[in-house]
N, C-alpha and C positions, 0 to 999 in steps of 0.2 A: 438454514435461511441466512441469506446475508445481505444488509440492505445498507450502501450511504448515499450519505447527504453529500452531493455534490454543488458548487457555484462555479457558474461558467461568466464568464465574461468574453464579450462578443463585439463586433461594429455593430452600433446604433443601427445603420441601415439595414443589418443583416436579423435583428431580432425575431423580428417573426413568424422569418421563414425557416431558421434554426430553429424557433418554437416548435413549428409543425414537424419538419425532421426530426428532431431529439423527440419527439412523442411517438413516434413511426417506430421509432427503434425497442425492441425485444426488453423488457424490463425494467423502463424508462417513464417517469411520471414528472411532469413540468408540473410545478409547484407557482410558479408568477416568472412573468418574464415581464422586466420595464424598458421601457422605451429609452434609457441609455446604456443597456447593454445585460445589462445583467439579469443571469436569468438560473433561477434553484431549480432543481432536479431532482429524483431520489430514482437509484439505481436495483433491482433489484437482481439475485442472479434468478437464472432459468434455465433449462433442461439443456440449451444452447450455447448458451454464456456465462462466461460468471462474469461482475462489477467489473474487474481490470481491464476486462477486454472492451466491454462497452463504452468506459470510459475514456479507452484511449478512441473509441469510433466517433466518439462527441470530441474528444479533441482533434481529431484532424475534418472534422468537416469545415469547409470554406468559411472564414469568418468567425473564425471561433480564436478568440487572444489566450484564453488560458481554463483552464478548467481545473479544479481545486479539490478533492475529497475536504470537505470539514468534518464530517461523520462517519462512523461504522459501528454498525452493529451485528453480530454474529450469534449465531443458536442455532443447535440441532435440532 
């Protein structure tokens, strides 16, 4: 099991439609997203993906400034 805490920071206009997409994505739990950009996530891997890759899928979606691991946690 590997799960982090990720924070993305995004354009204000673009929040809550990255809301909806980053929840669409394979492992992926929106935690609050605020109306000036920012918005928590926690990543899980899956039988598909692990965290690095999905991370980097939330950083290149349109709108998206920067995306951050602050967390990791790891166990078998």
């Amino acid at each position: 099991m590997n799960i982090s805490g990720i924070v993305v920071h995004a354009l204000p206009e673009n929040t809550e439609a990255l809301r909806t997409q980053m929840a669409a994505l394979a492992g992926v739990e929106v935690h609050v997203a605020q109306p000036d950009g920012r918005i928590v996530i926690t990543v899980e891997d899956t039988p598909d993906a692990v965290p690095s890759d999905t991370i980097m899928q939330v950083q290149l979606l349109p709108g998206v400034l920067s995306a951050a691991m602050i967390y990791n946690y790891c166990d078998e």
